[in-house]
Kinemage of the C-alpha trace (Angstrom):
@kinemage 1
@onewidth
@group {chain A} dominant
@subgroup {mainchain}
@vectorlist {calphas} color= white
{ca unk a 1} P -90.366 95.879 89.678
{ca unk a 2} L -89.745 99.485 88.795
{ca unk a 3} L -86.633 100.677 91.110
{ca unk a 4} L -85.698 103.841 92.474
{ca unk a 5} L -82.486 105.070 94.465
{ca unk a 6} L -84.206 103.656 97.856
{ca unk a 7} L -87.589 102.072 96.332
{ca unk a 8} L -89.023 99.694 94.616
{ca unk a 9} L -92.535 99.508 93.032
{ca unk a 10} L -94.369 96.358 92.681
{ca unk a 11} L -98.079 95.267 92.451
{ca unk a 12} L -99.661 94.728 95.464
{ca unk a 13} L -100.522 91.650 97.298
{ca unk a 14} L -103.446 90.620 99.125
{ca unk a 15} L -101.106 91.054 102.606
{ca unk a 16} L -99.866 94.372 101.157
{ca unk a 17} L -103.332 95.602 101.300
{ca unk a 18} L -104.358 94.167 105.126
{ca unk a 19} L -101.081 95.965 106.137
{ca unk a 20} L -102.490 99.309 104.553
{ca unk a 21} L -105.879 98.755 105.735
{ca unk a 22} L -104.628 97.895 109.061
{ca unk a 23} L -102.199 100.809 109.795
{ca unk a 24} L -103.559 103.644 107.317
{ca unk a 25} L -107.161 103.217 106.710
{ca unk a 26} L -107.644 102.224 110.781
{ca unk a 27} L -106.094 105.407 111.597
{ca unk a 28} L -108.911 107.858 111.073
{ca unk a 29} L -106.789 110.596 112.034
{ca unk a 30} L -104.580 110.261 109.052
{ca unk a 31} L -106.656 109.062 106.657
{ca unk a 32} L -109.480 111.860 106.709
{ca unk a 33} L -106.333 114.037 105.679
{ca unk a 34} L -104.732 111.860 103.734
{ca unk a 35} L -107.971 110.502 101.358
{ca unk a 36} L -110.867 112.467 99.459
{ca unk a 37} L -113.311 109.833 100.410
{ca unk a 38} L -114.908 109.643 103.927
{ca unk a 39} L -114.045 107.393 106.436
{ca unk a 40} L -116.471 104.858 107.129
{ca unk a 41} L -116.137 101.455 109.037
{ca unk a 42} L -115.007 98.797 106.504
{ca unk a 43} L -113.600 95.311 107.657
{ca unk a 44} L -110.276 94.007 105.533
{ca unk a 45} L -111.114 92.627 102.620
{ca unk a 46} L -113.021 93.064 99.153
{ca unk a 47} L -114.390 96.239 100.293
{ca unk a 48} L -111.399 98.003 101.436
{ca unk a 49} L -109.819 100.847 99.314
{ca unk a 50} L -106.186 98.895 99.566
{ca unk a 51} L -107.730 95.474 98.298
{ca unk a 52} L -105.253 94.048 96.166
{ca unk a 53} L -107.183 93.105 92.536
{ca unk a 54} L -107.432 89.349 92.574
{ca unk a 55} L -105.801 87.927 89.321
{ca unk a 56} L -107.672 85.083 88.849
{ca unk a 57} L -110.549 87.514 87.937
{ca unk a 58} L -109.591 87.927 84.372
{ca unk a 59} L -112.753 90.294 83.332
{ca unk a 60} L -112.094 92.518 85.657
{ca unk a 61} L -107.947 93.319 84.899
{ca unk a 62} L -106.732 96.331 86.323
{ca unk a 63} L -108.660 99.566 86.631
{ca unk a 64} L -108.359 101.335 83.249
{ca unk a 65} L -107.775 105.037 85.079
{ca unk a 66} L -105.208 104.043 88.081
{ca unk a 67} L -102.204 102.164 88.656
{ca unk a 68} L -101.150 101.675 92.086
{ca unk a 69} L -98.476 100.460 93.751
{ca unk a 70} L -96.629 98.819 96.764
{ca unk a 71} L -93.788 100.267 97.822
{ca unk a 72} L -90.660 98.522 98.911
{ca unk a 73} L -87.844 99.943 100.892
{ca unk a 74} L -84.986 98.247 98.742
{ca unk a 75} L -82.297 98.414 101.915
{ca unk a 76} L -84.626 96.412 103.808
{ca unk a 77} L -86.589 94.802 101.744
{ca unk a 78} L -89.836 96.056 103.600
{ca unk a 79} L -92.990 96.863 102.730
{ca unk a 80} L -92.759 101.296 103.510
{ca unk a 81} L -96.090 102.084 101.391
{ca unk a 82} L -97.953 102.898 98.368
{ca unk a 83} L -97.909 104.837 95.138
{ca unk a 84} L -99.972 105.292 92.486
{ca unk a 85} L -101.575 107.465 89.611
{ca unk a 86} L -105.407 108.108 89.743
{ca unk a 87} L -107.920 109.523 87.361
{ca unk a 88} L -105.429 108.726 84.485
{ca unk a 89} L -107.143 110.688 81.957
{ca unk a 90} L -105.620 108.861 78.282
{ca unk a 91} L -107.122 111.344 75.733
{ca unk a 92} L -105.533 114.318 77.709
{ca unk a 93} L -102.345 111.960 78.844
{ca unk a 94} L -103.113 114.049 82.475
{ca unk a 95} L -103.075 111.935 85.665
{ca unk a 96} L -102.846 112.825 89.716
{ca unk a 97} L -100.062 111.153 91.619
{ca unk a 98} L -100.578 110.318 95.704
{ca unk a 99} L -98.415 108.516 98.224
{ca unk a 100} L -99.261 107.087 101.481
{ca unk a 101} L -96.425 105.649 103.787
{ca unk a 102} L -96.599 103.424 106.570
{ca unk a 103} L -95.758 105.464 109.835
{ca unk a 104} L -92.536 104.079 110.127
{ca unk a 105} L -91.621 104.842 107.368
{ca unk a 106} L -91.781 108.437 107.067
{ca unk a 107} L -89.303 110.853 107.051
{ca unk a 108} L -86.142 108.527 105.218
{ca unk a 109} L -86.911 110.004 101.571
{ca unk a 110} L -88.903 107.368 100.406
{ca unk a 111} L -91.747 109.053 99.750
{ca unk a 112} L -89.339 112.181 96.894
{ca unk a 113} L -87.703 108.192 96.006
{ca unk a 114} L -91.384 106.673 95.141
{ca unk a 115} L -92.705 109.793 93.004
{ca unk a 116} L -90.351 109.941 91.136
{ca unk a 117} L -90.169 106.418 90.296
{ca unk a 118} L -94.090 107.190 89.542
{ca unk a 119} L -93.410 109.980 87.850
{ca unk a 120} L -90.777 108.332 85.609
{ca unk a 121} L -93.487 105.442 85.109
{ca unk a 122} L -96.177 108.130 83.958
{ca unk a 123} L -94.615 109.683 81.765
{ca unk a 124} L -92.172 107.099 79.730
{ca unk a 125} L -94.523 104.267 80.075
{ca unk a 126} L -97.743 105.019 80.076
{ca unk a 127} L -96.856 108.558 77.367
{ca unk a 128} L -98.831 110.884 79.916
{ca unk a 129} L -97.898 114.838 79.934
{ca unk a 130} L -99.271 116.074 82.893
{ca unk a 131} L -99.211 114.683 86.470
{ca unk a 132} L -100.940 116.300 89.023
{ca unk a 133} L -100.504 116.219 92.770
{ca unk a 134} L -102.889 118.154 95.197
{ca unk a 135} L -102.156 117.880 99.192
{ca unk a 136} L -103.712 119.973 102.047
{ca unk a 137} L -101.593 123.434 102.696
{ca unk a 138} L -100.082 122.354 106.023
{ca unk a 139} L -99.117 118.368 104.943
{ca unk a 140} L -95.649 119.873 104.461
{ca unk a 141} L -93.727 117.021 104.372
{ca unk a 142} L -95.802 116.183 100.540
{ca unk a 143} L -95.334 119.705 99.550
{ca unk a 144} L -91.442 119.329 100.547
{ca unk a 145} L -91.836 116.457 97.962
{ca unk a 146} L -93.610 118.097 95.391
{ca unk a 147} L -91.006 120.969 95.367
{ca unk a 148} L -87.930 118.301 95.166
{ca unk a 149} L -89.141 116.728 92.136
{ca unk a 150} L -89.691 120.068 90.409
{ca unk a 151} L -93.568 120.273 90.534
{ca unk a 152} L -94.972 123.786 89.927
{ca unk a 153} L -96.627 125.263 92.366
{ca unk a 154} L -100.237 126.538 90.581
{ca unk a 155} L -102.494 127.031 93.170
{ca unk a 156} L -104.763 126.937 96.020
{ca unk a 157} L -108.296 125.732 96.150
{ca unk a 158} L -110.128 127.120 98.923
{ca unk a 159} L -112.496 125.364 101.323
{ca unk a 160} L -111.864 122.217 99.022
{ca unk a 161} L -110.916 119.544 101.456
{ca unk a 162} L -113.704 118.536 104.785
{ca unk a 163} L -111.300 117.570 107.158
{ca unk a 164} L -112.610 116.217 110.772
{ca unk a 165} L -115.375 118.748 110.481
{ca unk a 166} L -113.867 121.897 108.985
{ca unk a 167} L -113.321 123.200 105.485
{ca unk a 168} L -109.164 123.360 104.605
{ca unk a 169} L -107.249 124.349 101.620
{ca unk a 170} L -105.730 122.516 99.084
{ca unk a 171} L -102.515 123.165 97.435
{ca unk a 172} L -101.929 122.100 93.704
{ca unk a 173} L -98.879 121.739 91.599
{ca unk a 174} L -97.936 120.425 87.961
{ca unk a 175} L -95.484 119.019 86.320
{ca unk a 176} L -95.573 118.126 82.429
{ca unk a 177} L -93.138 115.660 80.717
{ca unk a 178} L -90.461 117.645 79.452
{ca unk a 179} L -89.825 119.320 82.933
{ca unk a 180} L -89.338 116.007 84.517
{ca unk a 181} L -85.730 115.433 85.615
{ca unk a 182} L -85.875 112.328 87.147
């Protein structure tokens, strides 16, 4: 387990992922914010976007260009959320960096607490320079985050997100290696 001050990260289980699917991909709501993809009706399982990779399939391994996460609240013991990098990009050493948190979770630091551990794991681990974090303009509890753990704020692309029928703006931010203080 990789530890923060007030997280832990771990791989996820199979009952990580029906806890996610149950209480963040069920509510449509937040995840047509929180997600890129469209929400669609999917039943728990093999087909959900939390489904934990089953390690008895030893072709498949993990995906090559993400690593995700659960995320433990190390007080408690509890499972608050996920983490992970995306689109890890190895020739450029470039990845983007998301967190979701269960709703009860939310608003206790864990979320600044579980970047950074991610961070920290992107860029001594894996040898990556760049992470990248994109959120809509009004999610200001992420951009709160992205501002604690020194991101750069580098833009705004317009229109970019469809969010429950209406075009919004995204925010970007940055932060290479040797900026990292965490």
């Amino acid at each position: 387990m990789l530890s923060g001050e007030l997280t832990g990260l771990r791989a996820r289980t199979s009952e990580d992922a029906e806890i996610f699917h149950r209480e963040l991909y069920e509510d449509v709501e937040d995840w047509v914010r929180a997600s890129n993809r469209p929400w669609v009706p999917i039943a728990p399982g093999p087909g959900s976007p939390y489904a934990a990779d089953d390690p008895a399939d030893e072709r498949r391994g993990p995906a090559p260009d993400a690593a995700e996460f659960s995320v433990v609240e190390l007080s408690s013991g509890e499972l608050a959320g996920q983490v992970g990098l995306w689109a890890i990009d190895e020739h450029n050493r470039l990845a983007h960096v998301g967190v979701e948190l269960r709703p009860g979770f939310r608003g206790r630091g864990l979320g600044a607490d579980a970047v950074r551990v991610a961070c920290r794991y992107g860029f001594a681990l894996r040898g990556l320079h760049r992470l990248q974090l994109e959120t809509l303009t009004d999610n200001h509890a992420m951009i709160a985050v992205a501002e604690k753990l020194g991101f750069t704020r580098e833009g705004v692309a317009r229109g970019s997100s469809w969010v429950n029928g209406s075009f919004m703006d995204d925010v970007i931010f940055g932060l290479l290696a040797e900026e990292f203080g965490g």
